[in-house]
MARBA-3410 file (N, C-alpha, C, O; in Angstrom, 1 decimal):
98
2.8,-4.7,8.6,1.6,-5.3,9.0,1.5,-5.5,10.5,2.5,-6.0,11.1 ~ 0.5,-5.3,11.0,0.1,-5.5,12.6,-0.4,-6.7,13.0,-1.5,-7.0,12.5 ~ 0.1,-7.8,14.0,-0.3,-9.0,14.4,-1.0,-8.7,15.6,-1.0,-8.0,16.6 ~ -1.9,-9.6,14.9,-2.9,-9.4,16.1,-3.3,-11.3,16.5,-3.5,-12.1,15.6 ~ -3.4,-11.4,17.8,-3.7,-12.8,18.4,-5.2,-13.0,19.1,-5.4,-12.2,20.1
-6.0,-13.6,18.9,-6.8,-13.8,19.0,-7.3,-14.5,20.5,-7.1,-15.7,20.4 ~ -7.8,-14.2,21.5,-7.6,-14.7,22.8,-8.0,-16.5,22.9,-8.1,-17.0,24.1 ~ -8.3,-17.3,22.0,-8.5,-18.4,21.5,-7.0,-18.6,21.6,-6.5,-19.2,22.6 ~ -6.2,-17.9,20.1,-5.3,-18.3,20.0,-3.9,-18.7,21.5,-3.4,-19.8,21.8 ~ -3.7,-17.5,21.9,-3.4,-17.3,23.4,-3.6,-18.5,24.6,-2.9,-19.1,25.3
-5.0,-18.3,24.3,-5.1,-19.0,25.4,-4.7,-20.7,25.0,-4.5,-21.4,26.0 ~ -4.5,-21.6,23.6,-4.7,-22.2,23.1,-2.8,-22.5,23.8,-2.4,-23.2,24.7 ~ -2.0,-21.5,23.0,-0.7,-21.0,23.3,-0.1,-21.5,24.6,0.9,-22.2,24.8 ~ -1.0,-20.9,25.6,-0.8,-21.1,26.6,-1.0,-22.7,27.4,-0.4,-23.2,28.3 ~ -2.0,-23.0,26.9,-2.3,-24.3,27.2,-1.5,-25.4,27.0,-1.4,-26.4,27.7
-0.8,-25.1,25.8,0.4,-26.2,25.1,1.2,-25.9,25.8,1.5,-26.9,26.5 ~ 2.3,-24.4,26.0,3.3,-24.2,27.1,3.3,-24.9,28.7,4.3,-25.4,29.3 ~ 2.2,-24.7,29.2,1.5,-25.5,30.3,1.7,-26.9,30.2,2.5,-27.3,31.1 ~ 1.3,-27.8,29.4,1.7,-28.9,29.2,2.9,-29.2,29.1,3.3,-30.1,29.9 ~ 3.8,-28.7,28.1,5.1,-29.1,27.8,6.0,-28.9,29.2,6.9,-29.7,29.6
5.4,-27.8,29.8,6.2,-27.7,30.8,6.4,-28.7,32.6,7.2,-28.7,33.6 ~ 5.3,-29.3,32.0,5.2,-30.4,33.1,6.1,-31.5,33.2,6.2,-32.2,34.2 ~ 7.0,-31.6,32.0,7.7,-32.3,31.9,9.4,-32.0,32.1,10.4,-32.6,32.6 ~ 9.3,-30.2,31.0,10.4,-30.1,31.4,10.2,-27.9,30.9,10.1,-27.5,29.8 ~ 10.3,-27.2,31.8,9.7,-25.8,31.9,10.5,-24.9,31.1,10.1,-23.9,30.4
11.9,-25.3,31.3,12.7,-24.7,29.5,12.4,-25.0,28.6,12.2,-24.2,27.7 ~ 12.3,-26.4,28.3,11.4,-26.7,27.2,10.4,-25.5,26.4,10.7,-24.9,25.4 ~ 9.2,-25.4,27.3,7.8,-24.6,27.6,8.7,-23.3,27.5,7.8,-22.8,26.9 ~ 9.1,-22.9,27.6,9.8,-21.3,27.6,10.0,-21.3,26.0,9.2,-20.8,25.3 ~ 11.3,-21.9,25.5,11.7,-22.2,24.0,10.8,-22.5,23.8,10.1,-21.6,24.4
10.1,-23.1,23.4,8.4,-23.2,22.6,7.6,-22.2,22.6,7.2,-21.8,21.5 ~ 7.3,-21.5,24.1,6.3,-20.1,23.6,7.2,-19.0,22.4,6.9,-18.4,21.4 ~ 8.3,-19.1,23.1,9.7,-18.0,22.4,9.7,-18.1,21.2,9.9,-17.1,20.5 ~ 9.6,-19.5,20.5,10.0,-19.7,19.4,8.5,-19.7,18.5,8.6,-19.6,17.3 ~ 7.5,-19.8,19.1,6.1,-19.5,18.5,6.0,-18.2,18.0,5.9,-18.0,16.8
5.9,-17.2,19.2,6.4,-15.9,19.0,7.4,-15.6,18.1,7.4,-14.4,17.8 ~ 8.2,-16.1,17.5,9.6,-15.5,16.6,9.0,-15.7,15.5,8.8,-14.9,14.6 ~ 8.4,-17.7,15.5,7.7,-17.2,13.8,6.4,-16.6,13.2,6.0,-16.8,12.1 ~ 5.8,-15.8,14.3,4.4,-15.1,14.4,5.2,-14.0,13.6,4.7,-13.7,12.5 ~ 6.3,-13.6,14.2,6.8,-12.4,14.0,7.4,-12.1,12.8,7.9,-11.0,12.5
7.5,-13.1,12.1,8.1,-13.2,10.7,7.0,-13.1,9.2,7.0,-13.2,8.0 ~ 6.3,-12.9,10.0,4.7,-13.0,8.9,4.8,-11.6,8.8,4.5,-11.4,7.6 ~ 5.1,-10.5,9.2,4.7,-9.4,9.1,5.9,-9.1,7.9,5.8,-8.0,7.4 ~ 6.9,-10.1,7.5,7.5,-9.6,6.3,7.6,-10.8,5.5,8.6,-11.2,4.9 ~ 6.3,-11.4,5.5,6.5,-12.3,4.7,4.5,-13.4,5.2,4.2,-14.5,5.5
3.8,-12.2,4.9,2.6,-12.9,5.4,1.9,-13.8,4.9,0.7,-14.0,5.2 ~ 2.7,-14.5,3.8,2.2,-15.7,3.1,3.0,-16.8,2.9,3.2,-17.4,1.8 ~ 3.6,-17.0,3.9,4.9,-17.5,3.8,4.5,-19.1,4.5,5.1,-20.2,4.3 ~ 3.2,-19.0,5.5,2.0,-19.8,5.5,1.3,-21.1,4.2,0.5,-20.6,3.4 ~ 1.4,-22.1,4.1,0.3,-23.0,3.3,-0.8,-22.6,3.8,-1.0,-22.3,5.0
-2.0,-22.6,2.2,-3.4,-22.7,2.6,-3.9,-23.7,3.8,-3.3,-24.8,4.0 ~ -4.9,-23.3,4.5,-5.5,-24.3,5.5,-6.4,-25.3,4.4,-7.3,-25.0,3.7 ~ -5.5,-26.7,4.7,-6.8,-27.5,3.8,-7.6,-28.0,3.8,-8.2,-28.5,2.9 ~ -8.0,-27.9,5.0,-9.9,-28.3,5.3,-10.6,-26.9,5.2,-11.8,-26.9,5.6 ~ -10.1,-25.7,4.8,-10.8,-24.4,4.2,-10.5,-24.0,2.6,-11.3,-23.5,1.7
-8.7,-24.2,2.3,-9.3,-24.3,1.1,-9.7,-22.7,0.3,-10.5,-22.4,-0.5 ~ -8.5,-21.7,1.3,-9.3,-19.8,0.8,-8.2,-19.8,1.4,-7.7,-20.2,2.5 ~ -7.7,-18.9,0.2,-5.9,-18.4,0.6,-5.6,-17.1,1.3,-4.6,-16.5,1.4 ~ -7.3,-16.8,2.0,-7.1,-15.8,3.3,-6.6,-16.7,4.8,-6.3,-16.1,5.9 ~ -6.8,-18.0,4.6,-6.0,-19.0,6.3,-5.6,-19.5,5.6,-5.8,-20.1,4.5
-4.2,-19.3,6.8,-3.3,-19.9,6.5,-2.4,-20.7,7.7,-2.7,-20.7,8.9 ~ -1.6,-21.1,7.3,-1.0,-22.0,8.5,0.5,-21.8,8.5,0.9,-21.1,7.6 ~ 1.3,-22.3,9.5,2.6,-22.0,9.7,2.8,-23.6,10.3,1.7,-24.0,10.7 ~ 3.6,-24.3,10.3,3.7,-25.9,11.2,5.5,-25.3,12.1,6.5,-24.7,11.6 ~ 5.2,-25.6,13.2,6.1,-25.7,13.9,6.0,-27.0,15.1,5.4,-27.1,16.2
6.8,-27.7,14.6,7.0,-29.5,15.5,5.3,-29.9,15.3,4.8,-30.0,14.2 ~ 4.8,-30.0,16.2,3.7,-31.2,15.9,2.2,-29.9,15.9,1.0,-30.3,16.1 ~ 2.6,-28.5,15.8,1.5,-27.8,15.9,1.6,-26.9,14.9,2.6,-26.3,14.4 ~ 0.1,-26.8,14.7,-0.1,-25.7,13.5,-0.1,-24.4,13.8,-1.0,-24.7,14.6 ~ 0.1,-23.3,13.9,-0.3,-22.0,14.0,-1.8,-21.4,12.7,-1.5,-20.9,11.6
-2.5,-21.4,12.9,-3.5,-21.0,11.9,-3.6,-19.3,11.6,-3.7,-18.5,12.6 ~ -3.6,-18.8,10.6,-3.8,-17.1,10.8,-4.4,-16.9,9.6,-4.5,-17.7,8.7 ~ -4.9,-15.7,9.6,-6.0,-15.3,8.7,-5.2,-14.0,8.5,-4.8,-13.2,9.3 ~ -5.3,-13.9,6.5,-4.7,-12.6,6.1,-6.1,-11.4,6.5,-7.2,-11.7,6.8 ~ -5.6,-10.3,6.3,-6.6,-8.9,5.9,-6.0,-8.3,5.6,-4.8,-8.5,5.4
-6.8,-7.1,5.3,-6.0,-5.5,5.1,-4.6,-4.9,5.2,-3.8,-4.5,4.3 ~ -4.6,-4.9,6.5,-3.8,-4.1,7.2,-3.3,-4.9,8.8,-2.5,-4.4,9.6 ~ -3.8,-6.0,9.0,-3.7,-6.9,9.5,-3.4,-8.7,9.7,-4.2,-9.5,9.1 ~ -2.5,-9.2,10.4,-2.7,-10.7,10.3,-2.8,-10.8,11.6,-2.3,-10.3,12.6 ~ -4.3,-12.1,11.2,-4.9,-12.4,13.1,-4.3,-13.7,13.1,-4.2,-14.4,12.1
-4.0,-14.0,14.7,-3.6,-15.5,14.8,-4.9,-15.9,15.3,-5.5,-15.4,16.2 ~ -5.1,-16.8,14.6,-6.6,-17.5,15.4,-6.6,-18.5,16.3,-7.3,-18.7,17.3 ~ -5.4,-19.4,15.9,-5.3,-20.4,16.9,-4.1,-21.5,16.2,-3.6,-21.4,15.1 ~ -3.8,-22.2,17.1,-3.3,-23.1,17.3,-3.2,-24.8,17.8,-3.6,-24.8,19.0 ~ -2.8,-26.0,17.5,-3.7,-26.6,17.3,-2.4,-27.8,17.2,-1.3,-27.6,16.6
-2.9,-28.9,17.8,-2.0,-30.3,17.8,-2.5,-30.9,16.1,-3.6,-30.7,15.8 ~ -1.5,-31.4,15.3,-1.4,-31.6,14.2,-2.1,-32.9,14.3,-2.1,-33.5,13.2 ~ -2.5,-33.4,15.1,-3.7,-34.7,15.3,-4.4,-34.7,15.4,-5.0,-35.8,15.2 ~ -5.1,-33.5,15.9,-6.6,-32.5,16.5,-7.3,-32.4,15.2,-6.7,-31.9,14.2 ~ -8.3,-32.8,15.3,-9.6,-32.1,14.0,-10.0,-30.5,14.3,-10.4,-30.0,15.4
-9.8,-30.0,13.2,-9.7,-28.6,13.3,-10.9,-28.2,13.2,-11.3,-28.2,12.0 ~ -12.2,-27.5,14.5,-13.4,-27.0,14.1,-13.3,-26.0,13.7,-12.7,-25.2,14.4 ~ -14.0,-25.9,12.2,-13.9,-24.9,11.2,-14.5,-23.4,12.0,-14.1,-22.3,11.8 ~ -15.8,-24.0,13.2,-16.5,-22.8,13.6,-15.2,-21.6,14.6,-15.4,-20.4,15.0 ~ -13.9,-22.4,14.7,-13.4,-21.2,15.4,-12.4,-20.7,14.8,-11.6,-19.9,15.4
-12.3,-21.1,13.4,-11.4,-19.9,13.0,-12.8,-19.1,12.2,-12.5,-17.9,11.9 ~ -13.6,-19.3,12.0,-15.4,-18.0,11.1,-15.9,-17.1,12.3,-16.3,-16.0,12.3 ~ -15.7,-18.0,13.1,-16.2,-16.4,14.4,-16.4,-15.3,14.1,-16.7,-14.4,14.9
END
C-alpha cells in the first residue's frame, strides 16, 4: 500500500516538531523520526489503527503516539495521513471530509 500525507497533515507534523524543538531539537528530530516509522508500519498492517471516535466509520483511523493522534483514512490502494493532532484538541470533523 502507498502512503500518502496530506499537506494539512505535514504541515500539522511540522508545526509540533517546531514546537518541541524549542525546548530541546533532538527531542523534535526523534519525534518527526519516530512519527515517520509508525506511518510506515501501516502499509503492513493498515488497520492496526482504532476507529476515530467522533466519526465512528472504520475507513479513519488513528494511531496515538505520546500525547498525539495520527489520523488516516483507509482506500483502495492507498492510506492518506490527514492529520495530526494534540490529544486535547477538538478534532474538526471538516478537515479530515475535505
Amino acid at each position: 500500500m502507498k502512503i500518502n500525507w496530506s499537506p494539512l497533515a505535514i504541515d500539522r507534523a511540522s508545526e509540533i516538531a517546531e514546537y518541541i524543538a524549542q525546548d530541546k531539537p533532538s527531542a523534535a528530530e526523534k519525534w518527526i523520526n519516530t512519527v515517520f516509522s509508525k506511518v510506515e508500519h501501516l502499509k503492513s498492517s493498515p488497520e492496526i489503527g482504532r476507529i476515530v471516535p467522533e466519526i465512528r466509520h472504520d475507513r479513519f483511523r488513528e494511531m496515538i503516539y505520546g500525547n498525539y493522534r495520527i489520523i488516516y483514512r483507509l482506500e483502495k490502494t492507498q492510506i492518506s495521513i490527514l492529520t495530526i493532532r494534540h490529544s486535547k484538541q477538538i478534532l474538526p470533523i471538516d478537515e479530515l471530509l475535505a
